[in-house]
C-alpha atoms as one frame of an Amber mdcrd trajectory, in Angstrom:
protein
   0.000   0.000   0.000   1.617   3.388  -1.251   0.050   7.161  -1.629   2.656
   9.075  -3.036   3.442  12.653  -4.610   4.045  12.707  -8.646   6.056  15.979
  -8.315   5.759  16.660 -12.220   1.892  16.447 -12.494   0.920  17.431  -8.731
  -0.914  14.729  -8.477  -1.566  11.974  -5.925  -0.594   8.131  -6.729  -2.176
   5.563  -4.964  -0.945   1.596  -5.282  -2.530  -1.087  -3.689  -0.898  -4.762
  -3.569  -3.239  -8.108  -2.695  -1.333 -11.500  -2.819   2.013  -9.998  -3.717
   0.345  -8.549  -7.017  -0.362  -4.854  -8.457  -4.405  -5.094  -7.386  -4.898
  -1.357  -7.999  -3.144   1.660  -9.573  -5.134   5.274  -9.658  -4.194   9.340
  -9.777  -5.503  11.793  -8.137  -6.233  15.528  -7.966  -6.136  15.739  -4.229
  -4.563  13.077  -1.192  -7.634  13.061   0.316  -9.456  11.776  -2.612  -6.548
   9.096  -2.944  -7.362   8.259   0.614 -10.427   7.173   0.399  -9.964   5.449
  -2.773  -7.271   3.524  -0.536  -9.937   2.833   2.007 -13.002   1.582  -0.206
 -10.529  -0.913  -1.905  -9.546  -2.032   0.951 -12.874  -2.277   2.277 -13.497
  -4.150  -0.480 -10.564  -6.459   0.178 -11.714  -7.440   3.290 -15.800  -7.808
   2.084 -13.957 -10.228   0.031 -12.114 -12.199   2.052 -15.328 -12.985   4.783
 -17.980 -13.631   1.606 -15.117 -15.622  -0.327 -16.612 -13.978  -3.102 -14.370
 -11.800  -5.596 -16.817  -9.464  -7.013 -16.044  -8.541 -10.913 -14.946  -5.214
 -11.589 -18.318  -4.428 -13.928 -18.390  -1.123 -15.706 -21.159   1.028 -15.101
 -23.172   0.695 -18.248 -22.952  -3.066 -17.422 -24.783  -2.592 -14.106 -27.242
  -0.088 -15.789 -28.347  -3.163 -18.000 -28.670  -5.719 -15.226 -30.472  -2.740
 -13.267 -33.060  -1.891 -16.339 -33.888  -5.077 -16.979 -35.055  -5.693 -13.603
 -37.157  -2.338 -13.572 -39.084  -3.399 -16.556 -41.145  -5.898 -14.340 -41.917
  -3.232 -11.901 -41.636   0.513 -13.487 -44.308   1.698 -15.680 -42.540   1.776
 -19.726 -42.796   6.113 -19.540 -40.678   6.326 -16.435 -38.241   3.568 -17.880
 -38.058   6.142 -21.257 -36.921   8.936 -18.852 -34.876   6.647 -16.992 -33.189
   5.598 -20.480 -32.864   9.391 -21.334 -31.498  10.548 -18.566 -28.623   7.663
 -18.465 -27.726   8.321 -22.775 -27.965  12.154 -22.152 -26.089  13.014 -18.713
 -24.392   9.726 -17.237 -23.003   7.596 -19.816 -21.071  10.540 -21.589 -19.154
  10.848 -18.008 -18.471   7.111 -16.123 -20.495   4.763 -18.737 -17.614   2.997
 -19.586 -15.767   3.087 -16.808 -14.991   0.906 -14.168 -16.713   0.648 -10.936
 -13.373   0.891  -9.229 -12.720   3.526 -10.785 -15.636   6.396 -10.812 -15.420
   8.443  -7.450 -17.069  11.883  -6.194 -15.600  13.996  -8.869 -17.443  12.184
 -12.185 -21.070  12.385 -10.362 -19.987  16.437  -9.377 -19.180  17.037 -12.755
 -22.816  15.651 -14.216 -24.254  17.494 -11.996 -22.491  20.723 -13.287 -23.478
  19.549 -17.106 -26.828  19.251 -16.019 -27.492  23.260 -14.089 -24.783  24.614
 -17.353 -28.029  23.469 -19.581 -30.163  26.172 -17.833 -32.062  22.814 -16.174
 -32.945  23.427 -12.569 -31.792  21.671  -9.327 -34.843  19.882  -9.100 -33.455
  18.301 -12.297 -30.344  17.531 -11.686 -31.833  15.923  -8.223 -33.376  13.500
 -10.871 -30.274  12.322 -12.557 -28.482  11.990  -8.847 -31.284   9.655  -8.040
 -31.278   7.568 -11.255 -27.632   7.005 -10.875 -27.840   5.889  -7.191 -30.528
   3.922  -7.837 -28.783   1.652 -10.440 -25.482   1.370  -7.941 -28.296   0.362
  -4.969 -29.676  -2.213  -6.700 -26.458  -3.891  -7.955 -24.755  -3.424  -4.475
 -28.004  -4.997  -2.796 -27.758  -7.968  -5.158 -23.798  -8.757  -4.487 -22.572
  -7.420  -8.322 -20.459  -5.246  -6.847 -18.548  -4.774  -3.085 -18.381  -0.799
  -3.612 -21.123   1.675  -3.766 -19.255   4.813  -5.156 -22.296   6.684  -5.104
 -23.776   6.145  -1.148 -22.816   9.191   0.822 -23.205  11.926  -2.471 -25.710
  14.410  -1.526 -28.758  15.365  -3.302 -28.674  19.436  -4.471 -30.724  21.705
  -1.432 -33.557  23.289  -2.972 -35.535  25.961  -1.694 -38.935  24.901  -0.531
 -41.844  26.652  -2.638 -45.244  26.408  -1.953 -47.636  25.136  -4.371 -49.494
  27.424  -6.401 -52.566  26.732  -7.291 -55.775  29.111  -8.615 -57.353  31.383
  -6.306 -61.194  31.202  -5.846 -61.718  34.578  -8.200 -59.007  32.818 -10.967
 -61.377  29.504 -11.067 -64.070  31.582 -11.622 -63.021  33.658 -13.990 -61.213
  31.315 -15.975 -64.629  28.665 -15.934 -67.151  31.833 -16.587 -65.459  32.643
 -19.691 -64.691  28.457 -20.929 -69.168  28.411 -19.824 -69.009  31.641 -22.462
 -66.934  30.223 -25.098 -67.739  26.549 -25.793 -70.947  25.621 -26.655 -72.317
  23.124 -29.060 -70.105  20.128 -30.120 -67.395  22.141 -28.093 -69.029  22.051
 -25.174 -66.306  19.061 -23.585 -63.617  21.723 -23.276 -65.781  23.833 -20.773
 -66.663  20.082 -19.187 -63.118  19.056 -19.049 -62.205  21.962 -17.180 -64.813
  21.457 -14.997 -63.829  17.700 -14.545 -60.227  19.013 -13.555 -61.241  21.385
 -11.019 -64.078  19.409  -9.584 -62.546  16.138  -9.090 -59.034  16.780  -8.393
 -58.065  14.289 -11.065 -54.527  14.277 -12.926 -55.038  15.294 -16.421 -53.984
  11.627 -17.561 -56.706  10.395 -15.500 -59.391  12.316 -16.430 -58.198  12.029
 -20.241 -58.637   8.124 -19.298 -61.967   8.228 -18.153 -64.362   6.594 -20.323
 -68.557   7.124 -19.536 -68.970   3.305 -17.714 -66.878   4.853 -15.190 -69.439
   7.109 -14.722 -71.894   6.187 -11.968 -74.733   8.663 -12.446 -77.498   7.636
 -10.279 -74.744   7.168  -7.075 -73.410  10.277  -8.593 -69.999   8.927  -8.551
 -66.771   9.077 -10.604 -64.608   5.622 -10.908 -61.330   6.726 -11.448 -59.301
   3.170 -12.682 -57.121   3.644 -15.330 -55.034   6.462 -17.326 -53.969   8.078
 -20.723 -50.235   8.060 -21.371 -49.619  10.812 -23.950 -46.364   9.885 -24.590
 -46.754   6.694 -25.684 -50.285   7.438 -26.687 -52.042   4.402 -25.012 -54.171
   3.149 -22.030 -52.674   2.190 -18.659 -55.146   0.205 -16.521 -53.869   1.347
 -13.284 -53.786   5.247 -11.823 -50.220   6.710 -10.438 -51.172   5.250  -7.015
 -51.753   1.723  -8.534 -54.981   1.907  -6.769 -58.664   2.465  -8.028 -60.748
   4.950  -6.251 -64.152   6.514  -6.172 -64.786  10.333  -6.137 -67.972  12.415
  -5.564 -69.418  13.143  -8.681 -70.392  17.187  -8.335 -74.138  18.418  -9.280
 -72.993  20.509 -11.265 -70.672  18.476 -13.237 -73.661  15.645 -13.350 -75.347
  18.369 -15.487 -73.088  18.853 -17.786 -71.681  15.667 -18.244 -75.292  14.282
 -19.106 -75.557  17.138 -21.730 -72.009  16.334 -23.703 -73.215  12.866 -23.967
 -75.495  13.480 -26.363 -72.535  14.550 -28.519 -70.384  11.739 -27.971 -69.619
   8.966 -30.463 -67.141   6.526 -28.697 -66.177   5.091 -24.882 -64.025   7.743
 -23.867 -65.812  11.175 -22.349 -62.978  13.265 -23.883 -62.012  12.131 -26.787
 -61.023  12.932 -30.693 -62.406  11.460 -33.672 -60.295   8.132 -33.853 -62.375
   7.149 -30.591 -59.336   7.647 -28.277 -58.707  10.508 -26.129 -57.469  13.774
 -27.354 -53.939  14.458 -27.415 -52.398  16.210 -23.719 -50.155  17.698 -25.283
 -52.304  19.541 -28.339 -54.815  20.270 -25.504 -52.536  22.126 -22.949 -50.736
  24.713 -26.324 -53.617  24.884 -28.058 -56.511  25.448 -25.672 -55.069  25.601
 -22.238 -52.622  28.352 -22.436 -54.601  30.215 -24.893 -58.171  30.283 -22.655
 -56.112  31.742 -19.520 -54.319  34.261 -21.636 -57.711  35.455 -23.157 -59.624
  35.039 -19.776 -56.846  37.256 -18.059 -54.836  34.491 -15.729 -51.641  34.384
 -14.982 -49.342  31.246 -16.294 -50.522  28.159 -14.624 -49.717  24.193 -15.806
 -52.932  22.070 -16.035 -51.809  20.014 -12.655 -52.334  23.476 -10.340 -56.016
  22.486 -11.240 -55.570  19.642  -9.042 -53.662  21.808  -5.884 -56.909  23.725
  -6.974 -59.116  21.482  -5.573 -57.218  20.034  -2.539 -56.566  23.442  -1.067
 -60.534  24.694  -1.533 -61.409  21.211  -0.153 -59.470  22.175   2.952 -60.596
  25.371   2.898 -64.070  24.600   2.524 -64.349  22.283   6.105 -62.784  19.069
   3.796 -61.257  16.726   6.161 -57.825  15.605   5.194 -58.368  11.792   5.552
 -61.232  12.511   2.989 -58.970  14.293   0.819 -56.252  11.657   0.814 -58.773
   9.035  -0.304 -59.967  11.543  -3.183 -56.922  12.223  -4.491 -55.505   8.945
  -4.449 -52.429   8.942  -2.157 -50.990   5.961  -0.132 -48.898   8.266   2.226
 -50.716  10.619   4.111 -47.385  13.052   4.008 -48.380  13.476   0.581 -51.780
  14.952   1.126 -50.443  17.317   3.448 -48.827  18.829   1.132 -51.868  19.693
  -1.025 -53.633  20.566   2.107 -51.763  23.863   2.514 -53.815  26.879   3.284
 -53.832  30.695   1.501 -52.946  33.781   3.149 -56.502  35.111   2.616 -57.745
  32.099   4.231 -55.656  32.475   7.610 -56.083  35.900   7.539 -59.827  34.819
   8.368 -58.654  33.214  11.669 -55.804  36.082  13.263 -57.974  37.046  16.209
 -59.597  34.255  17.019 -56.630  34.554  20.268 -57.998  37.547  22.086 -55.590
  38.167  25.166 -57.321  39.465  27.942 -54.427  42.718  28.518 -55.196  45.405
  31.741 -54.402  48.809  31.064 -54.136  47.865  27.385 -55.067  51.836  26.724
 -51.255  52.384  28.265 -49.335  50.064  25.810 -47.229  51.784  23.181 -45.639
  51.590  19.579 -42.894  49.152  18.784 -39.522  50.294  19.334 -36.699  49.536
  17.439 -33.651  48.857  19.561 -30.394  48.130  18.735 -27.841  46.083  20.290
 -23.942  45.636  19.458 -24.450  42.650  17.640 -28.254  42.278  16.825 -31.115
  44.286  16.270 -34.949  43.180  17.807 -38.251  44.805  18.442 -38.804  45.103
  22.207 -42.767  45.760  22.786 -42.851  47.857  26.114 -45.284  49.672  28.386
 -44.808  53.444  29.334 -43.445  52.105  32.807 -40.805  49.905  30.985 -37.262
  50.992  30.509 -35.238  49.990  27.909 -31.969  47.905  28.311 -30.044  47.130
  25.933 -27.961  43.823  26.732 -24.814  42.862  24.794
């Protein structure tokens, strides 16, 4: 075992020796980075010597096969197409061919930099981080390989934003002027707005729903299946892999019952060919046009559906309720639909009423400074003010 200065390049050399042969030869940058790469292989040494089995130095687009052909069994085939994008277009470039022992912290820092130099958020690159670690889990958990180069890098910190979702004025004004609008044979893009909005539905789901799913004497919705626009066909399961039942809305009863008149096929939304209509066509060519003309701001199709969850709440809904709506298995999921507006909590600031004497006597705010720090001290005409270090 040797970790030794090349004084022409700067760099660190680290060789490792197992039964009096060369096992492993690497540069680096930086002796701490040849450090650890000392202590994984020899971590891996020893892994060896208690299993008394020599894992095979794989490369990693030779564990991304063994992983992918295990997720086809148990990932839906438009998640495996991102899965298969994200490996061609941001990992394979940097450590596909490369060995195991030999991709470390620095390859997985510099996709990450290829990924934000693209203008792609953090969010995004948190994507590709995942994707990568997944593939090393799975082959480390199934004994391919003794080193998991990947375990202790760090997901990117992003900056928690609240969901946005439409106001109660926005919904309003955005559904007065679809009612306006579309009338006639066009009368199903006022509906499927209404279907959004009033069921909490994905857009995939709702695009999948076909009229024997509609229960109109219960005056319920059976929400079983979904449209996948990328691959244009029917998946018979929902994102939560679970069917569920949702309250079918008067109003939406009403006009449901007067597009079906209209229809020709099995599908409530759907285009000539008997299928639905495309997502995609729907969201440039309609979507985004009706708020523009109906005076919204930019919203995506899915705020519909934080739309609903956050009036539900707002409205008296009950959050077990709401989880069984929308579909969730986790409840930490529906929480975070179940997130309240400003306007709403400004509705519930005094319902506190302190019970002050002399109340008449209490004065302004004072700003006081200190050495270090400044506060707001709220005092009484009696009080005297201290500052404290």
């Amino acid at each position: 075992m040797a970790i030794y200065l090349i004084k022409k390049t700067g760099n660190w050399k680290v060789e490792i020796w197992h039964n009096q042969k060369r096992y492993a030869t690497k540069n680096f940058s930086k002796k701490a980075f040849a450090e650890k790469f000392e202590r994984d292989t020899l971590l891996e040494l020893e892994k060896q010597k208690v299993s008394g089995i020599q894992a095979k130095d794989y490369t990693y687009n030779e564990i991304f096969d063994f992983w992918y052909t295990n997720a086809t069994s148990r990932k839906r085939h438009r998640s495996l197409i991102k899965d298969s994008q994200m490996h061609k277009n941001y990992v394979e470039p940097i450590i596909g061919n490369l060995k195991i022992s030999e991709i470390n912290i620095m390859h997985f820092e510099k996709m990450v930099s290829i990924v934000l130099k693209k203008d792609l958020t953090k969010a995004t690159a948190n994507l590709v981080i995942q994707h990568f670690k997944a593939v090393f889990n799975h082959s480390y958990r199934n004994d391919l390989i003794s080193r998991h180069p990947a375990k202790n890098f760090k997901q990117l910190k992003l900056d928690k934003k609240e969901m946005d979702y439409f106001s109660q004025d926005e919904m309003d004004q955005l559904l007065t002027y679809s009612n306006q609008k579309y009338v006639g044979v066009e009368r199903w893009k006022h509906v499927l707005y209404l279907t959004l909005f009033l069921t909490g539905g994905r857009l995939g789901e709702v695009l999948g729903l076909e009229w024997n799913r509609i229960n109109f004497e219960r005056e319920a919705i059976i929400i079983s299946q979904m449209w996948c626009g990328v691959e244009n066909k029917l998946v018979k399961t929902t994102k939560g892999r679970k069917d569920r039942v949702v309250p079918l809305n008067s109003l939406l009863k009403k006009e449901l019952g007067s597009i079906k008149n209209y229809s020709k096929g099995s599908f409530i939304f759907s285009d000539t060919d008997d299928r639905p209509i495309d997502p995609s066509n729907f969201r440039s060519r309609t979507w985004e046009k009706d708020l523009k003309k109906a005076g919204i701001r930019h919203m995506r199709i899915h705020d519909a559906r934080h739309t609903y969850a956050s009036l539900f709440m707002m409205n008296g809904g009950k959050l077990y309720d709401l989880k069984t709506v929308l579909g969730h298995a986790d409840m930490k999921t529906t929480e975070r639909y179940a997130h309240l507006s400003n306007e709403h909590l400004s509705g519930v600031k005094d319902i506190i009423k302190p019970r002050i004497e002399n109340y008449a006597e209490v004065i302004e705010a004072k700003k006081c400074m200190t050495q270090d720090r400044s506060r707001f001290i709220h005092a009484s005409l009696e009080n005297v003010l201290v500052s404290s270090s």
